[in-house]
Backbone as JSON Lines, residues from 0, in Angstrom:
{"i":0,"aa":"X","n":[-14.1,1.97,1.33],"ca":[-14.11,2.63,0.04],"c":[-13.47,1.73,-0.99]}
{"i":1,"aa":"X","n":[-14.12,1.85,-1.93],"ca":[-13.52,0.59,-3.23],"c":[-11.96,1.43,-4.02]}
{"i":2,"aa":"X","n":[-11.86,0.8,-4.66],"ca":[-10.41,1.28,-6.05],"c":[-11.19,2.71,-6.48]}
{"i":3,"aa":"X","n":[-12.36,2.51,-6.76],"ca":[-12.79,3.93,-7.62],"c":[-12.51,5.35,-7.14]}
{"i":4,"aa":"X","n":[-13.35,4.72,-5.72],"ca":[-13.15,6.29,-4.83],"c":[-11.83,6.79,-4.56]}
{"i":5,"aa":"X","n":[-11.2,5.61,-4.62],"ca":[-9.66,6.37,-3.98],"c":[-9.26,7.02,-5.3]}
{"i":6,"aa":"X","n":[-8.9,6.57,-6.3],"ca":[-8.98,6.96,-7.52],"c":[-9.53,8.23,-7.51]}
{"i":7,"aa":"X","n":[-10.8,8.91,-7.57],"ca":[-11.35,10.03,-7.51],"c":[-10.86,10.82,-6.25]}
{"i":8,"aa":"X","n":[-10.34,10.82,-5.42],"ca":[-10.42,11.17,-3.98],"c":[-9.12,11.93,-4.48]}
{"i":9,"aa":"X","n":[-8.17,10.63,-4.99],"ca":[-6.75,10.85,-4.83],"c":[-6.79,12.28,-6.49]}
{"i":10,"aa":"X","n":[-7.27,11.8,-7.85],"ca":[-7.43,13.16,-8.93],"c":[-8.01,14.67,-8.26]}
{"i":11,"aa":"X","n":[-9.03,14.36,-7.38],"ca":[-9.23,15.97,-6.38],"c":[-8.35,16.06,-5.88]}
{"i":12,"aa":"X","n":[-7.76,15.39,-5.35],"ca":[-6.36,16.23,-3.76],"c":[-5.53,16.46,-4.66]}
{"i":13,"aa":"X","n":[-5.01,15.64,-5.9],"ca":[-3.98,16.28,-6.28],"c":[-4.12,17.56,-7.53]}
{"i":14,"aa":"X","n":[-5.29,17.42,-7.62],"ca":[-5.65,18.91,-8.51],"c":[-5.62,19.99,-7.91]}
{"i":15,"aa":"X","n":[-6.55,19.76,-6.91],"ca":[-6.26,21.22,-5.62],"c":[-5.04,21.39,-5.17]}
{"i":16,"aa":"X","n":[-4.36,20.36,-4.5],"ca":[-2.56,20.75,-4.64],"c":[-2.0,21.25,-5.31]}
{"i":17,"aa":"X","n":[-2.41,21.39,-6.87],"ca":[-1.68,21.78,-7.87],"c":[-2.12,23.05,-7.88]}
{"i":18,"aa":"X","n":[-3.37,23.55,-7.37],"ca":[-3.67,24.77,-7.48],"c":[-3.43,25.64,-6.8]}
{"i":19,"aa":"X","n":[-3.42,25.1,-5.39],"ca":[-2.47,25.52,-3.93],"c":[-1.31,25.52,-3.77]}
{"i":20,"aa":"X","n":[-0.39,24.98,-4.45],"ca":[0.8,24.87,-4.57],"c":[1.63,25.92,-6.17]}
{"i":21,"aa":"X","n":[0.63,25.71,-6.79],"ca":[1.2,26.92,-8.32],"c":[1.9,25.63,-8.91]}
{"i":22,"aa":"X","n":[2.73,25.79,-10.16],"ca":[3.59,25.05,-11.11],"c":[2.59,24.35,-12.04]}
{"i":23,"aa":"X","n":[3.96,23.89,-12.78],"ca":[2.57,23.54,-13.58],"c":[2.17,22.33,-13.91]}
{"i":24,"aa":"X","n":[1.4,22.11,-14.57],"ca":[0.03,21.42,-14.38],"c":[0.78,19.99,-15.01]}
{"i":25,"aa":"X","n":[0.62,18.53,-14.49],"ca":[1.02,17.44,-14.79],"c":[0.03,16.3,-15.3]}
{"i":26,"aa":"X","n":[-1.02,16.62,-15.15],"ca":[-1.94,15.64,-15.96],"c":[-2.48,14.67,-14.93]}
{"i":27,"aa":"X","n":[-3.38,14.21,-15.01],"ca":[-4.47,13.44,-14.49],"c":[-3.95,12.3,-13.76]}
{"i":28,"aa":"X","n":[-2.74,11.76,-14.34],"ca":[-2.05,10.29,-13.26],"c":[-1.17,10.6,-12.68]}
{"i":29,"aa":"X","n":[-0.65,12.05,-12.74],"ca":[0.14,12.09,-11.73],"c":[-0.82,12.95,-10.44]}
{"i":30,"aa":"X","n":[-1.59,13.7,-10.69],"ca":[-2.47,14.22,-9.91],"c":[-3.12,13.32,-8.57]}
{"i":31,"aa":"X","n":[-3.49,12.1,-9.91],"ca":[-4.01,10.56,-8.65],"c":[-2.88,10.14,-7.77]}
{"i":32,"aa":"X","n":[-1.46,10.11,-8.15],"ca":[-0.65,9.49,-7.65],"c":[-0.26,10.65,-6.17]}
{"i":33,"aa":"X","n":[0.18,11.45,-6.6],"ca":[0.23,12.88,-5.66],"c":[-0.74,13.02,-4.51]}
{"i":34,"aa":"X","n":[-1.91,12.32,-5.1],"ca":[-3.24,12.78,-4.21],"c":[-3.15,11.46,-3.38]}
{"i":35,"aa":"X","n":[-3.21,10.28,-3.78],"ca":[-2.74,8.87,-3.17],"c":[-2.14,8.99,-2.03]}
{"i":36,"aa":"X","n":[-0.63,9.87,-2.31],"ca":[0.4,9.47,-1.65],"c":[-0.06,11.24,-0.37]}
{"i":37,"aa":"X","n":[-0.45,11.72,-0.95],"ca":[-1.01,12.61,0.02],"c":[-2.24,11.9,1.09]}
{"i":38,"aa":"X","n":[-2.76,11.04,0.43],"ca":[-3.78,10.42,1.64],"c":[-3.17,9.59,2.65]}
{"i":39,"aa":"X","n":[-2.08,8.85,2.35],"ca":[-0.86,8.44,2.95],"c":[0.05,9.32,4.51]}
{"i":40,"aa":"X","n":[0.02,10.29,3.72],"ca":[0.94,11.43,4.62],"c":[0.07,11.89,5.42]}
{"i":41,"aa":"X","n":[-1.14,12.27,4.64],"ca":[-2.26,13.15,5.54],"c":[-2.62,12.45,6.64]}
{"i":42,"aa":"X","n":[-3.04,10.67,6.26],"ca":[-3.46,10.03,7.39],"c":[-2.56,9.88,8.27]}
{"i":43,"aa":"X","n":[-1.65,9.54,8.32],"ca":[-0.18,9.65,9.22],"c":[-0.17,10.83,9.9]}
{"i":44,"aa":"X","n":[-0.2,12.43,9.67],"ca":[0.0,13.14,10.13],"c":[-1.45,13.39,11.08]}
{"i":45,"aa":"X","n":[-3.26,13.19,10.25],"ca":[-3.75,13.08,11.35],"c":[-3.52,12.31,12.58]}
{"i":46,"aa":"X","n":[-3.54,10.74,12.14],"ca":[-2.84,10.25,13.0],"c":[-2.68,10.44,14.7]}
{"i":47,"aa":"X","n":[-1.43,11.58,14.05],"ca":[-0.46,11.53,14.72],"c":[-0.76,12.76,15.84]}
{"i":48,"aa":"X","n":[-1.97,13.59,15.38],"ca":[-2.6,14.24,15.99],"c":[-3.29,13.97,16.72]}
{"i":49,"aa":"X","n":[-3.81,12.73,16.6],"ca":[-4.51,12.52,18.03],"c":[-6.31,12.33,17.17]}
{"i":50,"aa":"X","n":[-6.29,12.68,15.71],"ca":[-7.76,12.15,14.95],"c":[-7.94,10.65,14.57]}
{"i":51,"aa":"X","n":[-9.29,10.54,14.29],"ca":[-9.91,9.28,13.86],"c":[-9.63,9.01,12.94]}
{"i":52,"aa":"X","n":[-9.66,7.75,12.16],"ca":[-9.41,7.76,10.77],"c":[-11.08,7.33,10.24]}
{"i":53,"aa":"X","n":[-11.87,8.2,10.96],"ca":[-13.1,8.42,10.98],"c":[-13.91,9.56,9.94]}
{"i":54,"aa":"X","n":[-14.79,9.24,8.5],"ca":[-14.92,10.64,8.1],"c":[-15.64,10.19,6.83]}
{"i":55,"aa":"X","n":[-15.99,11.43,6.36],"ca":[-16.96,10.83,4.75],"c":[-15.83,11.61,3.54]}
{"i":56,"aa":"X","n":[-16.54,11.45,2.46],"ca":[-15.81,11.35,1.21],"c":[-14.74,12.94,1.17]}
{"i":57,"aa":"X","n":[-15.66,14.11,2.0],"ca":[-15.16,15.46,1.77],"c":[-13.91,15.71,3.08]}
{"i":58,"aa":"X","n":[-14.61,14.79,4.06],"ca":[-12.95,14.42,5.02],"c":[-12.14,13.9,4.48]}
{"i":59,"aa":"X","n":[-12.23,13.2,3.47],"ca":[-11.15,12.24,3.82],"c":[-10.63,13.36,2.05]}
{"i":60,"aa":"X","n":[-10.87,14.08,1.24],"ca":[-10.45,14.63,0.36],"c":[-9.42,15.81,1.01]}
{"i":61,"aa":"X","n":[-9.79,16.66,2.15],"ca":[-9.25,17.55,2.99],"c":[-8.0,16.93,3.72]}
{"i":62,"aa":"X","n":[-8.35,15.53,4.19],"ca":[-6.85,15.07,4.52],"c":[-5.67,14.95,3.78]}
{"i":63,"aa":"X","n":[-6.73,13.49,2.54],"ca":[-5.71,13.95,1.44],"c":[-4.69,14.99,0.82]}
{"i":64,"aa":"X","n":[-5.3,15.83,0.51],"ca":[-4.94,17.82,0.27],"c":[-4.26,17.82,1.04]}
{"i":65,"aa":"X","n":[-4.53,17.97,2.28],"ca":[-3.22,18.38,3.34],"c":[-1.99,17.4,3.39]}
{"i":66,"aa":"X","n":[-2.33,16.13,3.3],"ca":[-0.85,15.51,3.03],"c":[-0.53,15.58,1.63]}
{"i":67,"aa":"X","n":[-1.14,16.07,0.7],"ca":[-0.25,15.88,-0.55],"c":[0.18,17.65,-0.52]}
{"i":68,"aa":"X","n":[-0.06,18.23,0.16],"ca":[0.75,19.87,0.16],"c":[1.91,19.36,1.02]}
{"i":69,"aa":"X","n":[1.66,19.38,2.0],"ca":[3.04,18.63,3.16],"c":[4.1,18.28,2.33]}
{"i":70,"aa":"X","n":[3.54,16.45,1.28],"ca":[4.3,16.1,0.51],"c":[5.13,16.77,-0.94]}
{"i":71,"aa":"X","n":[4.59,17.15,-1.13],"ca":[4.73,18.48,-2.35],"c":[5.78,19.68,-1.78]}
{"i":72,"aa":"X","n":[5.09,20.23,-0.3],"ca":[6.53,21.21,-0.03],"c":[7.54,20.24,0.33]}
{"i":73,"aa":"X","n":[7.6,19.38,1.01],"ca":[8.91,18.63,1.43],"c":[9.59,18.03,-0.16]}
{"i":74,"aa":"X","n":[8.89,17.71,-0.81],"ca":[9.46,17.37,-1.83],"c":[10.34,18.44,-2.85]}
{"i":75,"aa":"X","n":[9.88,19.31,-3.02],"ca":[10.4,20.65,-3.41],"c":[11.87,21.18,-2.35]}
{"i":76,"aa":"X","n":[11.42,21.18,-1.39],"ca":[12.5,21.21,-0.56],"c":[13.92,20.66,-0.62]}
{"i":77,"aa":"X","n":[13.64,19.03,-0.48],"ca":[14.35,18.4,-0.93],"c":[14.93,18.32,-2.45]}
{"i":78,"aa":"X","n":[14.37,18.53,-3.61],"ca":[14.55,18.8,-4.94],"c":[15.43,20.24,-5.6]}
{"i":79,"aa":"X","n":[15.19,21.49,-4.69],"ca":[15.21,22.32,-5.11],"c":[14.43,23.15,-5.81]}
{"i":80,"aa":"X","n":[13.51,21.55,-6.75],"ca":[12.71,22.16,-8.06],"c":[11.67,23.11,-7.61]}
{"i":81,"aa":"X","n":[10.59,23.47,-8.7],"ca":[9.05,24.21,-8.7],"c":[8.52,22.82,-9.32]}
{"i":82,"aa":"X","n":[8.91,21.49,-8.81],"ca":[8.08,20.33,-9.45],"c":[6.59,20.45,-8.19]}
């Protein structure tokens, strides 16, 4: 996958996080960054499950999502905040 897709991959995961998660709304580069660092966590945690890092554009958006919620509650956790 080139710069673009991740780019797009990473603005979906972290929009749907934001919508799955509530608070409010941070704008488009932090959404990418959130969603990034969720593809990060997500792949790690599949991983770690015992999955492929095998999948097309709507897998690998669902992983994303799931590690940027992971990252998002642990982060909150740690924060205290509703960031």
């Amino acid at each position: 996958m080139g710069i673009i897709s991740w780019l797009i991959i990473g603005l979906i995961a972290g929009w749907l996080t934001g919508k799955l998660m509530g608070g409010p709304g941070k704008g488009a580069l932090m959404d990418i960054i959130i969603g990034l660092i969720g593809a990060l966590v997500g792949g790690y945690i599949m991983s770690f499950l015992g999955f492929k890092p095998e999948g097309g554009f709507i897998y690998t958006i669902i992983v994303a999502t799931i590690g940027a919620v992971v990252f998002t509650w642990i982060f909150r956790k740690v924060t205290g905040g509703k960031t």
